[in-house]
SENU-517561 format. One record per residue (C-alpha): residue in one letter; y, x, z. Coordinates in pm, whole numbers, padded with zeros to 5 digits, always signed. Each point is the difference from the previous one (the first is absolute). Example, Ala and Ser with C-alpha at 12.3 -4.5 7.8 and 13.67 -1.06 7.14 Angstrom:
% SENU-517561
A-00450+01230+00780
S+00344+00137-00066
% end
This chain:
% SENU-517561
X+01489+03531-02268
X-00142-00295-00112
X+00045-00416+00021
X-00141-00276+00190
X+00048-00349-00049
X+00375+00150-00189
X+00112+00184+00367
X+00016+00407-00058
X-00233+00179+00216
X-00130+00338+00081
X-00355+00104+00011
X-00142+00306+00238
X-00299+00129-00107
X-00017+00240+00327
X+00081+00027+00328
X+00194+00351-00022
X+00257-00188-00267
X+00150-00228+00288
X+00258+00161+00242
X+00068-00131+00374
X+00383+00078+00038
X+00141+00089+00338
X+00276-00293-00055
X+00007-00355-00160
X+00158-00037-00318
X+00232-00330-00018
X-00082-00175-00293
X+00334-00190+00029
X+00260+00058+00287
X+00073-00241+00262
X+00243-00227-00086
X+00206-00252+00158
X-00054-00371-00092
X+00335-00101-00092
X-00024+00276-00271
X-00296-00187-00189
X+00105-00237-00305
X-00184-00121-00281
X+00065+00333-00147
X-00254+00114+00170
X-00294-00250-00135
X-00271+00285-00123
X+00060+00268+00224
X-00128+00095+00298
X+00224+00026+00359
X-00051+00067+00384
X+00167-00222+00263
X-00036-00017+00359
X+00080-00299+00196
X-00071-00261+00259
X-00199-00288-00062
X+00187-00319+00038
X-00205-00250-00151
X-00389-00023-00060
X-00121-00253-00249
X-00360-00017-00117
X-00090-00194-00333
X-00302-00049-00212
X+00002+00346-00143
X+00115+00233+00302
X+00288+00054+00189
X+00363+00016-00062
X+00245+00177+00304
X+00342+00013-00001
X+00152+00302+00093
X+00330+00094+00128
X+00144+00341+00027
X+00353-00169+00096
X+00132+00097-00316
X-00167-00324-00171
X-00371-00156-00042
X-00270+00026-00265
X-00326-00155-00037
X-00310+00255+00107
X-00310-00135-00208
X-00344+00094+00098
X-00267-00155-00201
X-00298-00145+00228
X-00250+00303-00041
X+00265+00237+00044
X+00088-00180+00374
X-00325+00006+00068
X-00089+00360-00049
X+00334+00058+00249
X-00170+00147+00282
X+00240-00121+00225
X+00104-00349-00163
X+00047-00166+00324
X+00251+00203+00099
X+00231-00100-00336
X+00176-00264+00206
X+00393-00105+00048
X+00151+00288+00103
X-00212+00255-00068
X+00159+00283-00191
X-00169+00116-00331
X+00014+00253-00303
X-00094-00142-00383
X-00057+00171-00300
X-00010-00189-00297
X+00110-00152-00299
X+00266-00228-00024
X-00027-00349-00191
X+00178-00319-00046
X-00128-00354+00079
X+00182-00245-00024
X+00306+00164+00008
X-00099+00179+00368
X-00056+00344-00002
X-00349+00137+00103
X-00145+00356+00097
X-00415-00013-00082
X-00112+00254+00191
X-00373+00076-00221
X-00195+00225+00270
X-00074-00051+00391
X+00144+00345+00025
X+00375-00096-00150
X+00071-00250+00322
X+00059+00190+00350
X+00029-00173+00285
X+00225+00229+00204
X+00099-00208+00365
X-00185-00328+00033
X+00171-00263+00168
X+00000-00113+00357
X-00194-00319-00006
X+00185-00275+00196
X-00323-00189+00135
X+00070-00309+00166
X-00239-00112+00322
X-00072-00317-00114
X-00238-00329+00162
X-00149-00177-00278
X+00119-00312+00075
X+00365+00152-00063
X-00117+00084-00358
X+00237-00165-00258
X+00079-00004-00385
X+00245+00179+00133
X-00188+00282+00072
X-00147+00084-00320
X+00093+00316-00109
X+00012+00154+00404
X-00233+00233+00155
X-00132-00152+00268
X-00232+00093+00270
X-00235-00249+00149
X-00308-00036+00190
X-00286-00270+00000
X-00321-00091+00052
X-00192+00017-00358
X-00175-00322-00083
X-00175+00060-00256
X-00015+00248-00359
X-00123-00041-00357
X+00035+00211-00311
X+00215-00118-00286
X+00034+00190-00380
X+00250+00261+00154
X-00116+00028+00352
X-00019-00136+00315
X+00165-00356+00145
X-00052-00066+00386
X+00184-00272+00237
X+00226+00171+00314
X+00056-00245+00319
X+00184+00123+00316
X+00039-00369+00170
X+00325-00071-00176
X-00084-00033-00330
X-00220+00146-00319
X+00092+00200-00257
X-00233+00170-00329
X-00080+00348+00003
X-00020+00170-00334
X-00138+00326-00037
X-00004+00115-00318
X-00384+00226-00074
X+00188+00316-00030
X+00114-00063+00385
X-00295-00154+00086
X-00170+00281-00140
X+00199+00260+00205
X-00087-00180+00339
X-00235+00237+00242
X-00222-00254+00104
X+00040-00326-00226
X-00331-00163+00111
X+00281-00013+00365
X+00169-00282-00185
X-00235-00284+00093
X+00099-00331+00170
X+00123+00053+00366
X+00154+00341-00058
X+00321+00024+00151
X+00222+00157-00304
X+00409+00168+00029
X+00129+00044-00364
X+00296+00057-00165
X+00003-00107-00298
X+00286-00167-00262
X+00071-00359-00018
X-00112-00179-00316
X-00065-00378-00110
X-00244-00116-00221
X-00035-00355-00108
X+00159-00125+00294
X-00182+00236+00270
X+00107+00250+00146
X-00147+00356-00019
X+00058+00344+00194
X-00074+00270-00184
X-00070+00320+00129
X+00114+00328-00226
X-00281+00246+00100
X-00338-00016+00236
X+00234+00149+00304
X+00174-00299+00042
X-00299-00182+00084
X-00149+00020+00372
X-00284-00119+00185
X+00124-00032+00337
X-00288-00234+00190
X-00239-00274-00059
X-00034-00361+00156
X-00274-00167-00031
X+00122-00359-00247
X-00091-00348+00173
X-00204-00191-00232
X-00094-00361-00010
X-00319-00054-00082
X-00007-00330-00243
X-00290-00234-00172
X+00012+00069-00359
X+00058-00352-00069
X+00344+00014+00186
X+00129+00242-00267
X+00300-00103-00220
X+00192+00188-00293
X+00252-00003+00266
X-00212+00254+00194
X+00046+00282-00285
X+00114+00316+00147
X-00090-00127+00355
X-00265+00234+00184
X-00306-00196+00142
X-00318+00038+00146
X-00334-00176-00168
X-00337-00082+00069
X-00266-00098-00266
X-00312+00096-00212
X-00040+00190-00291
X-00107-00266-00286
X+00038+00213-00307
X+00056+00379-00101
X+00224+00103-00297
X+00083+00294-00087
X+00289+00071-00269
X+00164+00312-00111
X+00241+00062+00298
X-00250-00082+00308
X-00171-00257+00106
X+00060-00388+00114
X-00235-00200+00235
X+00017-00372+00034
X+00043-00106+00388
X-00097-00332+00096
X+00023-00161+00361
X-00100-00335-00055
X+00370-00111+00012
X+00090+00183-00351
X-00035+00321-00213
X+00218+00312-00045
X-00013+00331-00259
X-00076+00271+00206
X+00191+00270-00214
X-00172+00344+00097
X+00217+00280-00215
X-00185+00275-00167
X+00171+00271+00208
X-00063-00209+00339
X-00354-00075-00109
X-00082+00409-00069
X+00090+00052+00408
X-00270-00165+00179
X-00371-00071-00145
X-00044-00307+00171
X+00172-00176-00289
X-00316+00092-00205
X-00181-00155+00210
X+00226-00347+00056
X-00213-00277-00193
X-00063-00363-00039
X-00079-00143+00343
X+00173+00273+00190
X+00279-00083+00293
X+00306+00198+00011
X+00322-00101+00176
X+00307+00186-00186
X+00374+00064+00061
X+00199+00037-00285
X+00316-00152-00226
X-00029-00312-00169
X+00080-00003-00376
X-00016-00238-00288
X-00181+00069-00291
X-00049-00264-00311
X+00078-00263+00236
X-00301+00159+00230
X+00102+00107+00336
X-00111+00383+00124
X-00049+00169+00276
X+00071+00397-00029
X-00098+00254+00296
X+00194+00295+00002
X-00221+00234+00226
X-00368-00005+00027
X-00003-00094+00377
X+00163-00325-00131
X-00331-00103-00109
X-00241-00087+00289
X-00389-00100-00112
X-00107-00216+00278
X-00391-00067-00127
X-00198+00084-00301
X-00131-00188-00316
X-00365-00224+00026
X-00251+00234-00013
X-00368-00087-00080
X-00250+00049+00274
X-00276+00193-00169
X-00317+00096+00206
X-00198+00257-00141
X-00383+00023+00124
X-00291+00235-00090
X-00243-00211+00055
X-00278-00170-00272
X+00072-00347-00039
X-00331-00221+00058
X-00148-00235-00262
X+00188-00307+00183
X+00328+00162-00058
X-00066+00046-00395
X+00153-00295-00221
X-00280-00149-00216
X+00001+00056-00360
X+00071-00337-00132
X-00279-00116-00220
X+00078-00185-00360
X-00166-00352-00081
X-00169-00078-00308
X+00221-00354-00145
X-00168-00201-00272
X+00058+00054-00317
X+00268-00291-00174
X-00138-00180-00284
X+00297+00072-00268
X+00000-00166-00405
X-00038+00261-00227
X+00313+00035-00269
X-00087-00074-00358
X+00126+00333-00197
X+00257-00013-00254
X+00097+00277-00287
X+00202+00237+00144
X+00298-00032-00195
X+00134+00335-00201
X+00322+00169+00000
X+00262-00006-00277
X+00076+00344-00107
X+00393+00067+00044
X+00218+00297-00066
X+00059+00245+00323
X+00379+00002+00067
X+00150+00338+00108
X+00105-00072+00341
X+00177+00226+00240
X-00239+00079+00301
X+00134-00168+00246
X+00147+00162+00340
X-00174-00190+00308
X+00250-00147+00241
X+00030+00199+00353
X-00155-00226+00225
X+00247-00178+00247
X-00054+00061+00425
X+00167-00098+00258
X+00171+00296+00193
X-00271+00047+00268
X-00293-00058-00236
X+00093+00364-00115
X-00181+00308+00222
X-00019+00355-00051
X-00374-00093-00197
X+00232-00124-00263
X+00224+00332-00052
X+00011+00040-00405
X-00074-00333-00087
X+00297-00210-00172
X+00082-00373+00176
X+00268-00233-00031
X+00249-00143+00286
X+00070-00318-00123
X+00306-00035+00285
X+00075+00256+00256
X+00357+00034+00190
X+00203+00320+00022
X+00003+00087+00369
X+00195+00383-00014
X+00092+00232-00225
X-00022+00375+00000
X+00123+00247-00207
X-00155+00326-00073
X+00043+00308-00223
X-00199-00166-00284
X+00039-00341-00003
X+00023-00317+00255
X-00249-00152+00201
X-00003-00299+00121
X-00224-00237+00324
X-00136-00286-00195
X-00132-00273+00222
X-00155-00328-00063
X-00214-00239+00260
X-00295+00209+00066
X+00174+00377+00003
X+00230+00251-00125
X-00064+00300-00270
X+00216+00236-00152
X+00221-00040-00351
X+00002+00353-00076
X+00233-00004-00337
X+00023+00376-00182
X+00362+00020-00129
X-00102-00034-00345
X-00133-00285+00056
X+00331-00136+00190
X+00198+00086-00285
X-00209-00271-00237
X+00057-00271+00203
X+00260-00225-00120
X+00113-00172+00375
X-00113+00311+00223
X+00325-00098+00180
X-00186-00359+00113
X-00206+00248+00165
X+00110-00056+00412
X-00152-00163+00282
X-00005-00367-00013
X-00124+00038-00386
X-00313-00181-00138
X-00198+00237-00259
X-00309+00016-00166
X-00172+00309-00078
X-00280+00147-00173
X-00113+00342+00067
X-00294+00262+00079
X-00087+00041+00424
X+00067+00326+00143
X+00005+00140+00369
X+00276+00305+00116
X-00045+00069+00379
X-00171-00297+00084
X+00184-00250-00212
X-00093-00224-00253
X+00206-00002-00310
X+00031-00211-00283
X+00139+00243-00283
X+00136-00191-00360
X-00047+00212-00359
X+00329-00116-00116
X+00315-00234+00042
X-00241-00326-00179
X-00217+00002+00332
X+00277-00090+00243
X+00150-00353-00047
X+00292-00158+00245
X-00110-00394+00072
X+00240-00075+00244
X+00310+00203+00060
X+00134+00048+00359
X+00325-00094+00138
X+00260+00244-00083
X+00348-00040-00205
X-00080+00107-00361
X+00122+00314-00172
X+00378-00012-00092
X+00217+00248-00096
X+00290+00133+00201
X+00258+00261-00031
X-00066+00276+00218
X+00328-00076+00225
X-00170-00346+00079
X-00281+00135+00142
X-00016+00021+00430
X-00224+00096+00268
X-00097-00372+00013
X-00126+00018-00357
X-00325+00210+00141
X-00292-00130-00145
X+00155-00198-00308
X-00056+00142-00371
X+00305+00056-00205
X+00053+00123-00329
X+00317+00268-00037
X+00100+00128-00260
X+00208+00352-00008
X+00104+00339-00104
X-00191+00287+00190
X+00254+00216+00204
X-00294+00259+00114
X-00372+00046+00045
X-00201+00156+00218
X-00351+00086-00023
X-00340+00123+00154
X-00349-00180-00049
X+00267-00311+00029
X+00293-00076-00179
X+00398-00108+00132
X+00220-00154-00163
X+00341-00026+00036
X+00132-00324-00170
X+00371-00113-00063
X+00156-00348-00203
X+00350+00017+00139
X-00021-00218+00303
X-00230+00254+00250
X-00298+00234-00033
X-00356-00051+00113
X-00260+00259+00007
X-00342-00101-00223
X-00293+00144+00156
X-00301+00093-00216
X-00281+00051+00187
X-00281+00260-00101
X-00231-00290-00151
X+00273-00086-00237
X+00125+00309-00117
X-00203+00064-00262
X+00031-00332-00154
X+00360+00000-00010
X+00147+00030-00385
X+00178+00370-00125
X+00344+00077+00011
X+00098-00100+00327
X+00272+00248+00123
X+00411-00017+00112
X+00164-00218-00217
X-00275-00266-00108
X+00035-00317+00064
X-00301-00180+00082
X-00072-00386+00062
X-00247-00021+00345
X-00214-00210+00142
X-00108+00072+00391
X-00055-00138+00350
X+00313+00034+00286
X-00141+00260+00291
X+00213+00180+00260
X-00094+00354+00129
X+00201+00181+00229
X+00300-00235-00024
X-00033+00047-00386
X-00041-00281-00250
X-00252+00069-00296
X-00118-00192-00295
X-00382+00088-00080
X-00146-00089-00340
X-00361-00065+00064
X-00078+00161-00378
X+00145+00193-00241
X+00048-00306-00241
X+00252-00124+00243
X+00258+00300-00091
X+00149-00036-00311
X+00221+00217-00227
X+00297-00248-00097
X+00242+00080-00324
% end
């Protein structure tokens, strides 16, 4: 018998020492709700009941259960739901069992349930699933299963998963598909524009739009596949108004760049230009993107989107992209034969010119130096020399240049610190900041596209890529912030869906953690809770002492996963241990 983190526990040291037992052991009887007070805070009970209510926040889930003796509150923190194997089923009027322990918030009785194996789902409820056109699709709706069918339009990725556009002749509607379901689907590369989907999926709105959402990769269906109209346009007819709209172009290739996530050609057809935007994962299909350069024709189907006030055009499948001729190439005729004496280019000949007739200078006493005392000077460092983006090649990998003004394009975050497309006129390279450098830099949350920086640091390559990688926090220096509203601080209750993207500073007491390479927090000021995310990079940079009951002061950017609102500090200075 020994301790962790203050909970008893028991060690086995061998396999013979543990028992299976022909019959479960109740670790506390089934009880019925009406008997639960706030007697009971501390203990642990069983209930059974029927799920009335179902109402997700930024933390997890919260049922309310009714065994028609009265109601309690069934909490299930968000990594618990998740592990549920069958979490889509744990909808109004299923009937579950809970174990767990009961606490008070806010003067509501809760059971928190703390393994996947303490929630049963014992009859899952009979869906009602409503036939619906999407043209009948109301605010009213939102909440209702729903089963539809439509022609998809067109499909991009987003931070949680996948977003595509449903049209059956009588309307449009979003379809969300969260990467777990996405994930799940037996042939996902199916879901291209003109596939014919049926789903069933829940009614949601976001930001005005509404959103069907289906629970698991069964509800989704390909059921045909039409081929889309598509009006092929002059470039120069293009508008903003156009984004979202799928199009057919015609142009040449007049430059190549490639960036982190793919690859974008500029089309030109005499009448304008467009971004080809060639995604990484599109691009690794089909070789002839390799060989797409400047000069080349290609005639392309795809979405129009608006980047930096640049319009884009994004194919979704490879046959979307149509080369219809080649680059220049130089004639070159190779021959074998001796080339005569008439053929040969003379060597030129020089020509004697007449010496000028210059004065000769009178010399003077060369004059001598005054002896003066050597000061003790520091040696001094040479400045990195400043280039323009595109001045910089994989020759220069481990020299040290300057950007004197290069705009944040994307962001990307990975397990050890952030990296971010830097382009300027002539290109686009790489930021590649470590995490310990992010943590030195004083206004790393000025860091977003639309940002001016300038930067100083040593060229590297990784797969291809040039990077520009900064020794510390001194070497990266904002010139022109973006637009975005500046930090503020909120309490937690404030905080919305609509909030996603804005940087807040909370301050709270920390209900619960949860940890494995990353770190959860569970924060709490009186008005809500929020859950602060610590990603891997961070972790280690975060101060001691954090734990249940601290209250801490944070400073992190708005995201949304899964339906759940987080706050993510972008470095461990941005967590702070308050009185």
């Amino acid at each position: 018998m020994d301790q962790y983190k203050g909970t008893p526990q028991v060690s086995v040291g061998r396999g013979r020492d543990v028992t299976l037992l022909d019959e479960e052991i109740a670790i506390a009887p089934v009880r019925s709700i009406a008997e639960i007070s706030a007697a009971d805070v501390g203990r642990m009970v069983q209930v059974e009941g029927q799920i009335v209510k179902v109402s997700p926040f930024s933390a997890g889930v919260k049922f309310s259960l009714d065994d028609g003796t009265g109601t309690v509150t069934l909490l299930l923190w968000q990594d618990l739901y998740e592990a549920l194997s069958a979490r889509s089923a744990f909808d109004e009027g299923a009937t579950v069992r809970a174990l767990g322990e009961v606490s008070e918030y806010r003067g509501d009785l809760e059971i928190v349930p703390e393994l996947p194996a303490d929630v049963t789902l014992l009859a899952a409820a009979e869906r009602t699933i409503v036939e619906r056109q999407l043209g009948e699709l109301s605010a009213a709706d939102v909440g209702r299963t729903v089963q539809v069918e439509g022609v998809l339009q067109s499909l991009r990725t987003f931070s949680a998963g996948v977003k595509g556009v449903l049209d059956d002749g009588t309307g449009q509607v979003t379809l969300l598909l969260w990467q777990d379901v996405y994930d799940g689907l037996d042939e996902p590369e199916a879901l291209t524009p003109g596939a014919v989907l049926r789903v069933v999926g829940e009614v949601s709105e976001y930001r005005g739009e509404l959103e069907v959402a289906p629970q698991v990769a069964a509800d989704v269906a390909v059921v045909g596949r039409v081929e889309l109209p598509v009006e092929e346009v002059a470039i120069g007819q293009l508008r903003s108004d156009d984004v979202g709209r799928t199009v057919q172009v015609a142009g040449k290739i007049t430059s190549v760049d490639l960036f982190s996530k793919g690859v974008k050609y500029t089309l030109d057809d005499g009448t304008g230009s467009l971004t080809l935007l060639v995604w990484q994962d599109l691009y690794d299909q089909d070789d002839r993107f390799s060989t797409l350069a400047e000069g080349f024709g290609v005639r392309v189907r795809g979405e129009i989107a608006e980047y930096e006030g640049d319009l884009e055009i994004i194919p979704q499948v490879p046959a979307d992209v149509e080369i219809t001729h080649g680059g220049p190439v130089a004639q070159v005729t190779m021959t074998n034969e001796p080339m005569t004496n008439d053929q040969m280019t003379p060597t030129p000949q020089f020509t004697n010119l007449p010496t000028p007739n210059l004065p000769i200078p009178t010399p003077t006493a060369t004059p001598q130096p005054t002896n003066l005392p050597t000061p003790n000077l520091p040696t001094p460092t040479p400045a990195a020399e400043t280039r323009m983006i595109g001045q910089i090649s994989a020759a220069d990998v481990g020299s040290t240049f300057t950007l004197a003004q290069a705009g944040i394009a994307e962001v990307h975050y990975f397990s050890k610190g952030i990296k971010y497309t830097l382009t300027d006129s002539s290109g686009s390279i790489t930021l590649l900041l470590w995490q310990n450098v992010v943590e030195e830099i004083a206004d790393r949350y000025d860091l977003f596209p639309g940002s001016q920086v300038r930067v100083t640091g040593e060229i590297d390559e990784y797969q291809g890529d040039l990077e520009i990688v900064p020794q510390s926090g001194a070497d990266v220096a904002v010139i022109h912030r973006g637009d975005r509203p500046p930090v503020e601080a909120r309490s937690i209750g404030q905080i919305t869906a609509s909030d996603e993207g804005r940087v807040f500073i909370v301050e709270g007491t920390v209900a619960r953690t949860e940890s494995n390479q990353w770190l959860k927090l569970w924060l709490r000021d009186g008005t809500g809770e929020i859950l602060v995310y610590a990603p891997q990079r961070v972790v280690e940079y975060l101060p001691a002492g954090i734990g249940a009951g601290v209250r801490l002061r944070v400073t992190g950017e708005v995201d949304i996963y899964k339906g759940v609102i987080e706050i993510i500090p972008r470095a461990g200075e941005d967590v702070e241990i308050g009185p």
